[in-house]
Each structure stands twice: as structure tokens, then as C-alpha cells.
C-alpha positions as CSV (number, residue, x, y, z in Angstrom):
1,X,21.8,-53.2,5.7
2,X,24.5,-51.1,6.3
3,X,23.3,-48.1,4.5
4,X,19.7,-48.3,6.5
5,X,22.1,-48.4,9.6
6,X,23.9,-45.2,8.7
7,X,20.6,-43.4,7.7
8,X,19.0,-44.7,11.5
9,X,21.9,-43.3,13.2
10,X,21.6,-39.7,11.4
11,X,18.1,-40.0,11.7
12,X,18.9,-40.5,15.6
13,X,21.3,-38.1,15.7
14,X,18.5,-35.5,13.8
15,X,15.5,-36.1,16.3
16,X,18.2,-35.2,19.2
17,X,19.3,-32.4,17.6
18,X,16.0,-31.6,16.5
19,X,13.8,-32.4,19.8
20,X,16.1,-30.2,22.4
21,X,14.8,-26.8,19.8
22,X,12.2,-24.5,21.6
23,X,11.7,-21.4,19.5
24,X,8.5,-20.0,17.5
25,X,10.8,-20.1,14.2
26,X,11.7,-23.5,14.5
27,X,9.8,-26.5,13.6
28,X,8.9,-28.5,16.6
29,X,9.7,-32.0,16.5
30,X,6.2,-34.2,17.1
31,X,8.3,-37.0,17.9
32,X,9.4,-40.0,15.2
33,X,8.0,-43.6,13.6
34,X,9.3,-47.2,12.1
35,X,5.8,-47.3,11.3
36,X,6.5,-46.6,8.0
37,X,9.1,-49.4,6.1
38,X,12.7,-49.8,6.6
39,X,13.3,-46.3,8.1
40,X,12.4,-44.0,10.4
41,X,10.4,-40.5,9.6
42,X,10.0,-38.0,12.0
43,X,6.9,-36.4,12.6
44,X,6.1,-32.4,12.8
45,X,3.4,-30.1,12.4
46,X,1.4,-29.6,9.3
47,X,2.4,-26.6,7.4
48,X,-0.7,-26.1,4.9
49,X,1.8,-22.9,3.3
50,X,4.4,-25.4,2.2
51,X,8.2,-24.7,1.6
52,X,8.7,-21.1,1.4
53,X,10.1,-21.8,-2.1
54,X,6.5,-23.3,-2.5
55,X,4.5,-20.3,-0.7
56,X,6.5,-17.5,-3.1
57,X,5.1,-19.6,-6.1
58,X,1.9,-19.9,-5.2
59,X,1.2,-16.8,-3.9
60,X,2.4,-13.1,-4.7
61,X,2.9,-12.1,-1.1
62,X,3.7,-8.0,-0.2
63,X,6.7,-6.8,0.4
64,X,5.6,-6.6,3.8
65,X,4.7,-10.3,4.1
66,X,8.5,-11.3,2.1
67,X,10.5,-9.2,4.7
68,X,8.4,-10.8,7.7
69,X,9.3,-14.4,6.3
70,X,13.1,-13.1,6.0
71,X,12.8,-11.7,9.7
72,X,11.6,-15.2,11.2
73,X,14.3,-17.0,9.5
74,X,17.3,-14.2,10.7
75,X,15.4,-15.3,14.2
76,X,15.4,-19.2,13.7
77,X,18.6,-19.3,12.6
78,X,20.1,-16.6,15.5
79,X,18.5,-19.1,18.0
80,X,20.3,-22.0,16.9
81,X,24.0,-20.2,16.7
82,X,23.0,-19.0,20.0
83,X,22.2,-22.7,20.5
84,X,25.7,-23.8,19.4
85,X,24.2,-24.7,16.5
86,X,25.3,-24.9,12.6
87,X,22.4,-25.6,10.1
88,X,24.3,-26.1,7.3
89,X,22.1,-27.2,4.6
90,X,19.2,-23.6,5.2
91,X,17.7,-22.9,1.8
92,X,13.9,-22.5,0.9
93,X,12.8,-25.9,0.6
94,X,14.2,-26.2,4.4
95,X,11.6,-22.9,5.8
96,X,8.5,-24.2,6.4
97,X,5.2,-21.4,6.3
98,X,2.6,-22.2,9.1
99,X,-0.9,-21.5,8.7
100,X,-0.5,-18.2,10.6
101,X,2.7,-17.3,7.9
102,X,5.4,-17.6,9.9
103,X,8.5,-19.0,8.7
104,X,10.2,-22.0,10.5
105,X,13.6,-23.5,9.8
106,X,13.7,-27.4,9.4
107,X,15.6,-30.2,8.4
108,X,18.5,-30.4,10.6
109,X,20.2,-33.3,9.2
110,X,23.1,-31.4,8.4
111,X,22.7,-29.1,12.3
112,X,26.4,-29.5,14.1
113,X,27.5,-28.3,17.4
114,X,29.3,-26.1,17.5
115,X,32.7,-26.6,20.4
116,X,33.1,-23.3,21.4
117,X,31.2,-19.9,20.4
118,X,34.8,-18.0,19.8
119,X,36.2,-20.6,17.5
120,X,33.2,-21.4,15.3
121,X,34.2,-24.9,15.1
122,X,32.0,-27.4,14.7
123,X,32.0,-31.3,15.2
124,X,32.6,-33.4,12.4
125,X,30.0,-35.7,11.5
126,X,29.6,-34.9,7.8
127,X,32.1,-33.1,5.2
128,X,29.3,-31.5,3.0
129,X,27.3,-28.8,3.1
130,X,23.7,-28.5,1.0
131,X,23.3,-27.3,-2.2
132,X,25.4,-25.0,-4.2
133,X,22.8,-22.3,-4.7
134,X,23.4,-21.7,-1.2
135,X,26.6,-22.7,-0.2
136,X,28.9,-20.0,0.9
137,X,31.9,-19.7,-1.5
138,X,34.6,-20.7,0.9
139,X,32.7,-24.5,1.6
140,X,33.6,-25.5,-2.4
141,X,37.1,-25.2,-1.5
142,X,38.7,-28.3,-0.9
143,X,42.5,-29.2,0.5
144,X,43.7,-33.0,0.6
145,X,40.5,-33.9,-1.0
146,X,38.4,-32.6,1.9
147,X,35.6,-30.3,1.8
148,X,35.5,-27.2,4.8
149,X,32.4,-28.4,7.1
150,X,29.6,-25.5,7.2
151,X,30.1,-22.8,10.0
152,X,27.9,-20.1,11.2
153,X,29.1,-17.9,8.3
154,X,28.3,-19.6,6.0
155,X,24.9,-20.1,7.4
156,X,24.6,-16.2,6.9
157,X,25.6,-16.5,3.2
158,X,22.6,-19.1,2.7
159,X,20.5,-16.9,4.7
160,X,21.5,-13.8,2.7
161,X,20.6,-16.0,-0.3
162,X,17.1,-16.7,1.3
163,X,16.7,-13.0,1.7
164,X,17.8,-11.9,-1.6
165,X,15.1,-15.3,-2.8
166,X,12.5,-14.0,-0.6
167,X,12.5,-10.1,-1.2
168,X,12.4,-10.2,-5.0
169,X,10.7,-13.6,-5.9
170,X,13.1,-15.0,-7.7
171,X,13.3,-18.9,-7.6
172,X,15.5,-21.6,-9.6
């Protein structure tokens, strides 16, 4: 019981996080259910491309097509540190391709706000960032046992990870 509790309350905390996002590069939240077992699921747009991780297999898109993708995710992601927002957990399987091929960032389970744009700090709600393909350097660091929490930098790291992905194909 006390595990569904924790996983309501970040699923809360995603969907307000989630639902106060307006941009064409991020995924808009449909709203949520309980319709569907113990917890919640939140509900967003059909993306018939898939991940973008699943759209570069499938497909051999131009170089053209790549560097758009890379473009709408330097976009998505600008809005939200403009937002006061730290993803923390962007990697391909987190970009979404709509039916028009546009990228759009999703998954903000791991999103913080940010206190104040000079500092770069970020509310602590979680002390891990998402996977270590992606994770900037300076997040494996630990000091009295306690992981950094993702910042806006390392958000760039990820997304320069995503570009490097994106631009040459090359996937896990």
C-alpha cells in the first residue's frame, strides 16, 4: 500500500508538472485515469512515429529530417528551462514523433523546478537522474552517499547525447 501511495503522489506531482506545459515540442497532457488497476496512467496524444529511438529504427530518415528532430527537442527542452524546469531523465525513449514528425519531449517524472534561474537549483524530490547513457558525468558523483540532483546542464549533456543519437543513427 505504501508503494502505490508513493507512485499516486509522483504520478500527481507528474500531471501538474505535466498539465501547466503549452509548447508545440511538448507532449500535451490529455488529462489522467484510475480506470485502469491500482494506479493511475495519464493520457496523451497518439504518436503513430513512436519513441524517436523507435522512429531512427524503423525508418532511415535524411539528414534533413535527423537535424529537424534534434532542433524540436533543443526547443522543448529550452521551453521548459525557460519554464524553471529540469527534465532530468531526456533520452530517446522520452521524444515522442507525431504523425506530422515533429519531436516532443515527455515523461516528466523526473521534471523539478527550478528555485531561481541564476542558481540552477532545483527542488529536491528525487536524488537520481535517468539512465547512464545519458547522464552527464558530474550526476554519478556521489558525496555522503548522495547522488547530485539533475540540473539544466546536465540536461544539455543528454540532449547533446540525443543529437549525437539522432544525427548518425546510432542506437544501444
Amino acid at each position: 500500500a505504501h508503494i502505490k501511495l508513493i507512485f499516486n503522489q509522483q504520478i500527481a506531482r507528474e500531471l501538474q508538472v505535466w498539465k501547466s506545459l503549452r509548447h508545440p515540442n511538448i507532449i500535451e497532457c490529455l488529462g489522467s485515469s484510475n480506470d485502469f488497476g491500482d494506479f493511475g496512467a495519464m493520457i496523451f496524444p497518439w504518436c503513430q512515429q513512436g519513441t524517436a529511438r523507435e522512429y531512427l529504427e524503423k525508418t532511415d530518415p535524411s539528414v534533413r529530417v535527423r537535424m529537424s528532430l534534434v532542433k524540436d527537442v533543443c526547443a522543448g527542452l529550452d521551453y521548459l528551462h525557460q519554464s524553471a524546469l529540469v527534465h532530468g531523465d531526456l533520452k530517446p525513449s522520452n521524444v515522442l514523433i507525431d504523425d506530422a514528425g515533429t519531436a516532443r519531449v515527455c515523461d516528466f517524472g523526473l521534471a523539478k523546478l527550478a528555485h531561481h534561474q541564476e542558481l540552477g537549483e532545483m527542488t529536491a524530490t528525487t536524488t537520481h537522474a535517468g539512465p547512464e547513457r545519458y547522464m552527464a558525468p558530474e550526476l554519478f558523483q556521489t558525496m555522503n552517499f548522495q547522488t547530485p540532483l539533475p540540473t539544466r546542464e546536465a540536461d544539455v549533456y543528454s540532449l547533446g547525447c540525443i543529437a549525437l543519437e539522432v544525427s548518425f543513427g546510432e542506437t544501444e
